[in-house]
C-alpha positions as CSV (number, residue, x, y, z in Angstrom):
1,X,99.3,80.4,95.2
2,X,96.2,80.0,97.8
3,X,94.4,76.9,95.9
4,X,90.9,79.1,95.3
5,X,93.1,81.8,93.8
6,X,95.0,79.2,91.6
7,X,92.1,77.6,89.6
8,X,90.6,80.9,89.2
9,X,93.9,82.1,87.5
10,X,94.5,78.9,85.6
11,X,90.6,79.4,84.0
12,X,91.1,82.6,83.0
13,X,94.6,82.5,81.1
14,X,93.0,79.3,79.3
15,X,90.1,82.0,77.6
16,X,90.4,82.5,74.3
17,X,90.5,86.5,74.5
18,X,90.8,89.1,76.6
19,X,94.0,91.0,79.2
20,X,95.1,89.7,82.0
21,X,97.4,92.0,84.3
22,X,100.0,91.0,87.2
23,X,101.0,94.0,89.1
24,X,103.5,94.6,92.1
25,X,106.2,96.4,92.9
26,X,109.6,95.7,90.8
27,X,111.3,92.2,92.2
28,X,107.8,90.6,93.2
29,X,108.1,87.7,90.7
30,X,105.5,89.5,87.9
31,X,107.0,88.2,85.5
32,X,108.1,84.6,86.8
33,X,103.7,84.0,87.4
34,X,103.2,85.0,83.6
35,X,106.1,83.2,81.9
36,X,104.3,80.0,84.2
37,X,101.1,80.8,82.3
38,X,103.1,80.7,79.3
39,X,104.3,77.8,80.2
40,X,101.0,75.7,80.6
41,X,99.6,77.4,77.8
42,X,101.9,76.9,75.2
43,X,101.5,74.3,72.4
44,X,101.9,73.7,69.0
45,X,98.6,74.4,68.1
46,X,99.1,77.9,69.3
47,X,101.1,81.2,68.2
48,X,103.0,82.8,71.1
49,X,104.3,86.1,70.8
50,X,106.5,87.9,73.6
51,X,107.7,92.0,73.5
52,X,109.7,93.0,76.5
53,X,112.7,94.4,78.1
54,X,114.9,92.7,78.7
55,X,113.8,88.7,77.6
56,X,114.5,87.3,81.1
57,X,113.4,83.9,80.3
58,X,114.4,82.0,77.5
59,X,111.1,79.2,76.8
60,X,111.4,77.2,73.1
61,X,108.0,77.4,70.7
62,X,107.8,81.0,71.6
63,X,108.7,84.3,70.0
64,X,110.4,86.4,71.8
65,X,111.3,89.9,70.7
66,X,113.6,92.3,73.1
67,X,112.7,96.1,72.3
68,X,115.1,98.5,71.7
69,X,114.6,102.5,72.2
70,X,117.6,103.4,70.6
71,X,116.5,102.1,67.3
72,X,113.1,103.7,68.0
73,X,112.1,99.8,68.9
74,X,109.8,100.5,71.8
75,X,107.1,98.5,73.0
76,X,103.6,100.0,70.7
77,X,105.6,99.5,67.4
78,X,106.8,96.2,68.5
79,X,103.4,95.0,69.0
80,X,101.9,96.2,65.9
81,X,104.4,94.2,64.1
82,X,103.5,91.4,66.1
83,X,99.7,91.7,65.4
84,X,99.9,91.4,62.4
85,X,101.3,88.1,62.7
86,X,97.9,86.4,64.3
87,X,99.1,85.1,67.2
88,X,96.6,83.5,69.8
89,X,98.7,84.6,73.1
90,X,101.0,87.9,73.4
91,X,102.9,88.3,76.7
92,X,103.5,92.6,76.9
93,X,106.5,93.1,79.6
94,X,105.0,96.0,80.7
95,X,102.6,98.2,80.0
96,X,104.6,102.0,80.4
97,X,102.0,104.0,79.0
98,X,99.0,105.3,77.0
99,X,99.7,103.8,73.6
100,X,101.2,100.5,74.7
101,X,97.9,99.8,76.8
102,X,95.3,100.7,74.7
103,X,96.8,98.6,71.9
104,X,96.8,95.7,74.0
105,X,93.1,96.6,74.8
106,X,92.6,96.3,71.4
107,X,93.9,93.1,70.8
108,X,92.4,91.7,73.8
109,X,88.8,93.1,71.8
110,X,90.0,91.4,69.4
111,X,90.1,87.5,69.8
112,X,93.7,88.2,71.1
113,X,94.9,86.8,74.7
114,X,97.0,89.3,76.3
115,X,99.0,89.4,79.4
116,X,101.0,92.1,80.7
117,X,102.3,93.8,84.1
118,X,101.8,97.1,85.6
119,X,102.7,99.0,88.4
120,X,99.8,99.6,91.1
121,X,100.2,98.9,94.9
122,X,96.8,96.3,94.9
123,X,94.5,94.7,92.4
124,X,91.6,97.2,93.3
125,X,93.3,100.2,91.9
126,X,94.5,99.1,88.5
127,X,91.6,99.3,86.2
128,X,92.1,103.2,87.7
129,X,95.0,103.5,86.8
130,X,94.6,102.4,83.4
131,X,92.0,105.0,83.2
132,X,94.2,107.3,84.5
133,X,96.8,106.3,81.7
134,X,94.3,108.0,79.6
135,X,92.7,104.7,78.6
136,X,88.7,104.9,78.2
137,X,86.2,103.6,80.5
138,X,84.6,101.0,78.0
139,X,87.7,99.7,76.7
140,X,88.6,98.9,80.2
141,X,85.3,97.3,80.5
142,X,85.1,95.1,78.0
143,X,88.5,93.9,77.7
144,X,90.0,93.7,81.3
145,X,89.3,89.8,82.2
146,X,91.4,89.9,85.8
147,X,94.2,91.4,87.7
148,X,96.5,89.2,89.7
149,X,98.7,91.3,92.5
150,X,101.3,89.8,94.2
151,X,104.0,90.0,97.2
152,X,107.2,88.2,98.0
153,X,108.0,87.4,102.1
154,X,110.4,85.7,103.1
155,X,110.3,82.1,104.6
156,X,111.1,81.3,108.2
157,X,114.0,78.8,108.2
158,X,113.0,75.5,108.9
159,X,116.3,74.7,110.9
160,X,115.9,77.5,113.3
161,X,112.2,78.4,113.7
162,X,111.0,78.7,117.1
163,X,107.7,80.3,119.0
164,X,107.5,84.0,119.3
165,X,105.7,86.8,121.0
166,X,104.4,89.3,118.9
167,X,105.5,92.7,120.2
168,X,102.5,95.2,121.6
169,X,102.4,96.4,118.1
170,X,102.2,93.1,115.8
171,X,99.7,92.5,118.5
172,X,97.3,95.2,117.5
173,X,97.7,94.8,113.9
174,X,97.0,91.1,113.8
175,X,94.2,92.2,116.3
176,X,93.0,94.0,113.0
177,X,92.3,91.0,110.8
178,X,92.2,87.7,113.3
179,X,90.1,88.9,115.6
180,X,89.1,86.8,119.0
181,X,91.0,84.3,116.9
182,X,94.7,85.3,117.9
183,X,94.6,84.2,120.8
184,X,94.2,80.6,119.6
185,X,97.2,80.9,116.9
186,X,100.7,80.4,117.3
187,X,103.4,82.4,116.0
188,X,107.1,81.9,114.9
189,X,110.8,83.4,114.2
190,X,113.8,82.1,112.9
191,X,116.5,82.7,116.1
192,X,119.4,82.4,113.3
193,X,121.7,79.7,112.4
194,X,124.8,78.2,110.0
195,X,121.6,77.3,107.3
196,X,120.4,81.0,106.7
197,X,123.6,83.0,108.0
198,X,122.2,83.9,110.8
199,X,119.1,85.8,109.1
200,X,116.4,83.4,110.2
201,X,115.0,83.8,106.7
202,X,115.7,81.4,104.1
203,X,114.2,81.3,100.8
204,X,111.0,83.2,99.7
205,X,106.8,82.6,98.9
206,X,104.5,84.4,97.0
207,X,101.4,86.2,98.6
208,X,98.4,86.8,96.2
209,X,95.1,88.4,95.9
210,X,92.7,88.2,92.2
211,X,90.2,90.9,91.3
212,X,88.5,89.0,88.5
213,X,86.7,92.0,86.2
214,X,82.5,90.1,86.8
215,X,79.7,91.6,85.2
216,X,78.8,94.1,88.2
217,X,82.8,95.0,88.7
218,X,82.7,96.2,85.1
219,X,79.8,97.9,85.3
220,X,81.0,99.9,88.5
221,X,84.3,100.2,86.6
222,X,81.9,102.3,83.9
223,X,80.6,104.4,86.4
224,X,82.3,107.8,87.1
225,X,82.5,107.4,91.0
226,X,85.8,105.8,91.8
227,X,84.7,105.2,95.4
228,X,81.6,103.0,94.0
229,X,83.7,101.1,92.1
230,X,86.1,100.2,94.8
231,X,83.1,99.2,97.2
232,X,81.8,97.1,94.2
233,X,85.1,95.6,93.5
234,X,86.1,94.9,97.4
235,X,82.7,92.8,98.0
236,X,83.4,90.5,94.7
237,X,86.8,90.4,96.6
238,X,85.4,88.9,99.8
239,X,88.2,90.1,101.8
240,X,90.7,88.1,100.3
241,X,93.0,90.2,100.0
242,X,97.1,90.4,100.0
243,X,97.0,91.1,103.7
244,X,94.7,88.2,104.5
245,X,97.0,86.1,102.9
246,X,99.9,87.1,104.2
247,X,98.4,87.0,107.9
248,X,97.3,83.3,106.5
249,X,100.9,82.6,106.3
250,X,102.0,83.7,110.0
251,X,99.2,81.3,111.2
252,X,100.7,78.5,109.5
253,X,103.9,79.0,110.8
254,X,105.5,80.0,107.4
255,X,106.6,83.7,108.0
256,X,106.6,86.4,110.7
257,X,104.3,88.8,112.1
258,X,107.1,91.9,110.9
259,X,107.1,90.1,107.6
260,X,103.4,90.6,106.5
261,X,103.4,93.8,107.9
262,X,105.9,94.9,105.6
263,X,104.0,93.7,102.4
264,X,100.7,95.0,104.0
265,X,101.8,98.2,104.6
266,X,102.5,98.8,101.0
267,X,99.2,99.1,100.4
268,X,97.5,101.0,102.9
269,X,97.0,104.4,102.7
């Protein structure tokens, strides 16, 4: 994670109460960044609970509970039980619809940390959706502490990278965003070798943009103009965005042009 963005996450999963969502698309590492959190928060003078499907990480202190729809184990009755319990932190795999997410509002009202995934194409349009998920406006409000969104890209291969031109067209779109500035940046592309078969890519990175839920983003979030609450929310934002930091990573010679298009693209209209 971008250094600003990692202290800001780091201070909010250490509060006491409240949710904390990571959205993406399915394979973006959701779930790696929370079970991290988990990771740094967990101690023994705390109670961790986890409910998901499947358990894909295995962490010792913890709780973990798999849910099971055949046996009418699903997510909301799973974390009843597990309120019940008092824990200080419960990790919610995902949050698939109206009753799971308002329950976890709840608990995050109610001196509960909770952190979940849910999936939106950016951080600006999740405290929608939740709306749309038939959750209300206030709950939303009050217990919504930040959303995380994230991207993988791949990394250039260090054995192989080597200057590029951008085409015409990775020309205008870094145009877009850099500004008078491209001209003074380099750019780079694996050409393919015996270290990443040929590919160019080896191994991947995370690219990351925080909406953290201030006092004037809830109070937009109350207000029953989506639009106002998207131009409240992109100024606390400052532009940095999942594009910004992708394009942030082409500078420093860490992935290509075609590679933070891809990621970008997913969220434009």
């Amino acid at each position: 994670m971008p250094k600003s963005i990692l202290e800001k996450f780091r201070a909010i999963v250490a509060r006491p109460n409240g949710l904390v969502l990571v959205t993406g698309p399915t394979g973006s590492g959701k779930t790696t960044t929370l079970y991290c959190a988990l990771a740094e928060l967990n101690s023994v003078e705390k109670k961790l609970i986890t409910v998901e499907d499947p358990v894909e990480y295995r962490l010792p202190g913890i709780n973990q509970v798999q849910v099971n729809d055949k046996i009418d184990l699903n997510f909301a009755r799973v974390l009843r039980s597990a309120l019940r319990q008092d824990p200080d932190i419960v990790l919610v795999g995902e949050m698939r619809d109206q009753e799971t997410a308002q329950i976890g509002l709840r608990a995050a009202m109610t001196g509960h940390l909770v952190l979940s995934t849910l999936h939106t194409n950016d951080a600006l349009s999740t405290p929608l959706r939740l709306m749309d998920m038939g959750v209300p406006r206030y709950m939303v409000g009050s217990s919504l502490q930040a959303v995380l969104a994230q991207r993988l890209v791949r990394k250039i291969c260090e054995s192989c990278t080597q200057p590029y031109e951008p085409t015409p067209t990775e020309y205008e779109w870094l145009t877009l965003e850099l500004g008078d500035k491209i001209e003074r940046a380099r750019y780079f592309h694996g050409k393919g070798c015996s270290h990443c078969n040929g590919m160019g890519y080896r191994g991947r990175t995370g690219v990351y943009e925080l909406l953290e839920m201030t006092r004037a983003v809830v109070d937009a979030a109350n207000h029953h103009d989506p639009a106002y609450f998207m131009k409240v929310a992109q100024a606390e934002m400052a532009g940095q965005t999942l594009r910004r930091h992708a394009v942030a990573l082409v500078v420093a010679g860490r992935t290509t042009v075609s590679e933070a298009m891809r990621i970008s693209n997913q969220t434009e209209d």
